[in-house]
Residue, then its C-alpha position, 0 to 999 in steps of 0.5 A: x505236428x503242423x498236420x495233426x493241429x490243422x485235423x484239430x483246428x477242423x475238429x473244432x470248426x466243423x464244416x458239415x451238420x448231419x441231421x436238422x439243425x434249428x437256429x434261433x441266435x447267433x450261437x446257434x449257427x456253427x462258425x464254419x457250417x458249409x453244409x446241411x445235410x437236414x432240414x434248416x429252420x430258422x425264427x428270430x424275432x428281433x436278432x440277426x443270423x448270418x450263415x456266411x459260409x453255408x452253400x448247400x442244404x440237402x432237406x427244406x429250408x423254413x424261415x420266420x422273421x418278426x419285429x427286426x430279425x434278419x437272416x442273410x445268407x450270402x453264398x447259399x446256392x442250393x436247397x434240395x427241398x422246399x423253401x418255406x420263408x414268413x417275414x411279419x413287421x420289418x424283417x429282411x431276408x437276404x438270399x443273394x445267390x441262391x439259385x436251386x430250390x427243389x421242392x415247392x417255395x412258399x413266401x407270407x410277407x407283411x405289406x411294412x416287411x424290410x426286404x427280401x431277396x432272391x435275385x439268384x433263381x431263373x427258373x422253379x421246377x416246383x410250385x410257387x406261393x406268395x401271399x401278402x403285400x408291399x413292394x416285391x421289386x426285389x424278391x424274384x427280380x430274374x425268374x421267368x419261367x415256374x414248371x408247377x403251379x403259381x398261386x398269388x394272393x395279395x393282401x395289400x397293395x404290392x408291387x414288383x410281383x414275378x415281373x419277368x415271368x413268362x412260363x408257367x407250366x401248371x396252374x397259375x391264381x390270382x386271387x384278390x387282383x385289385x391289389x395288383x398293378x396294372x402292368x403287372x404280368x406283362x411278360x407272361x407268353x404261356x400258361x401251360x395249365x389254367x389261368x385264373x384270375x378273381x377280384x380285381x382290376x383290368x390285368x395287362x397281358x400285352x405277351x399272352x398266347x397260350x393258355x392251355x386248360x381254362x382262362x377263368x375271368x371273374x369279377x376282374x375288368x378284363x374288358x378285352x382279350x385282345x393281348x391274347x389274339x396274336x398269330x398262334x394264340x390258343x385257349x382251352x376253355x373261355x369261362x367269364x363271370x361278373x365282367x364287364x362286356x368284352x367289346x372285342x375278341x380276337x380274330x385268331x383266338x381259337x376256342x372251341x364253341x362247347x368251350x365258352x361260357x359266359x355267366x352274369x352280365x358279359x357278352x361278347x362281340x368281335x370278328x373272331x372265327x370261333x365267335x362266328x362258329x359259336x353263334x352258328x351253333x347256337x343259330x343251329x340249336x335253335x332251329x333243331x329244337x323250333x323243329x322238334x317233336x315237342x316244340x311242333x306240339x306245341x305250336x299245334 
C-alpha cells in the first residue's frame, strides 16, 4: 500500500522531461523537474521562473528576459549543449552553480540590464560571445581559461569583463574597445590563436606572452608593446593600423621580419632583436634593388 502511494506520488511529480521543453510562466516548469533530456527555452518578459530543482540538461539552454522577468536556477550544474542567454531592460539571471556548458555560450545584455550570474564555470571548452554593456562584475567572476574563440563586442560602457581570464585557446576580438576599462584583460598570459583588438583605447596587457597567430592592432592607443616583452614572449605576426607611434619594442619580443606590417601613421622604435634583423632586411633590399639590372639602367 505505503509503496504503491509513493510510485503515485512520483507519477504525479515527474523528475524527468523527455524531449524539449519551453517555459514562459511558472505553470510551465513541472514542480519536481530534476532533468532535461532536450533543449530548454525559456522568455518572460515580466515573470519570475524558478527551476529549484533542475541540475542537468542534456540539449542547449536559450534564455530571453525583458522588462523585469527573472530566471533562477539554483542547482543547475551541467548544459550539454550551448547556452544562449538575451537579457533587455532589468532582467536578472541567476545561474550560481553552473559549472559545464558544452557547446559555444553566447550573452546580449542591455547596459540597465538587473544582473547575471555565472559565478560557477572556470573553464569553457567551447567558443565565448558577449555583445552589449553595463556592469559584468558578476557575470563570469572565476573563468580563466576558453579553448575556443572569444568574441567581445561592447555596445556601451562595461565593466567587470572576463577579469580573471588568462587563456584563450582560439581567437580572441575586441571590437569597440573604447568601451573597455582600461585595466581590463590584465590577467590574459596566452592567446593561442590571434589577438585582435579595434577601436578603442590603450588595453592594459601587463601578463601577456604569447600570441600565437596575428596581434592585429587597429585604431586602438597601443602606444607600447611592452607588456608583451618578457622573457619567453612570442608573436606570430605584428599587424598596426591607425595607431599611435609605438616609442618602444621589447627586447625579447621575437617576430620574424616578413611578419611585420605596419599601415598608416606607426613607426616603430626600440632595441628589439627582430626590430634590428627588420631594418637589416630592409637596409639589404635596397641595396639589392640600387644594384639591379634596372635600377643600373636607370642611373645610365
Amino acid at each position: 500500500m505505503i509503496l504503491a502511494l509513493l510510485l503515485a506520488a512520483v507519477s504525479a511529480c515527474p523528475h524527468h522531461h523527455s524531449g524539449d521543453l519551453v517555459v514562459a510562466t511558472p505553470e510551465d516548469i513541472p514542480a519536481c523537474l530534476e532533468t532535461v533530456d532536450g533543449h530548454l527555452i525559456v522568455g518572460t518578459d515580466h515573470a519570475e521562473l524558478h527551476f529549484p530543482h533542475l541540475t542537468d540538461v542534456t540539449g542547449r539552454v536559450g534564455l530571453t528576459l525583458s522588462r523585469s522577468g527573472r530566471a533562477r536556477f539554483p542547482r543547475l550544474e551541467r548544459v550539454h549543449g550551448g547556452l544562449e542567454a538575451e537579457l533587455h531592460g532589468h532582467a536578472e539571471l541567476d545561474l550560481p552553480r553552473l559549472e559545464q556548458v558544452g557547446g559555444p555560450i553566447g550573452l546580449d545584455f542591455d547596459p540597465e540590464t538587473g544582473g547575471a550570474g555565472l559565478a560557477g564555470i572556470h573553464r569553457h571548452t567551447a567558443g565565448l560571445w558577449i555583445f552589449g554593456g553595463g556592469d559584468l562584475t558578476g557575470l563570469l567572476p572565476r573563468l580563466t581559461e576558453v579553448s575556443g574563440t572569444v568574441f567581445v563586442q561592447p555596445t556601451g560602457p562595461v565593466r567587470g569583463v572576463l577579469p580573471g581570464i588568462r587563456r584563450v585557446g582560439g581567437h580572441l576580438v575586441i571590437s569597440n574597445a573604447s568601451h573597455l576599462p582600461v585595466e581590463g584583460l590584465a590577467e590574459l598570459e596566452r592567446v593561442d590563436g590571434g589577438l585582435y583588438l579595434f577601436g578603442g583605447r590603450e588595453i592594459a596587457l601587463p601578463r601577456l606572452k604569447v600570441v600565437g597567430e596575428a596581434l592585429a592592432v587597429r585604431d586602438t592607443q597601443l602606444r607600447s608593446l611592452a607588456a608583451v616583452g618578457g622573457e619567453g614572449s612570442a608573436v606570430g605576426a605584428l599587424l598596426l593600423s591607425d595607431n599611435p607611434d609605438l616609442a618602444t619594442w621589447p627586447s625579447h619580443l621575437e617576430v620574424a621580419p616578413n611578419r611585420i606590417r605596419v599601415d598608416g601613421s606607426p613607426s616603430l622604435r626600440g632595441t628589439g632583436r627582430t626590430q634590428k634583423a627588420r631594418t637589416r632586411k630592409e637596409t639589404a633590399k635596397r641595396r639589392s634593388s640600387a644594384s639591379s639590372p634596372e635600377a643600373t639602367g636607370s642611373m645610365r
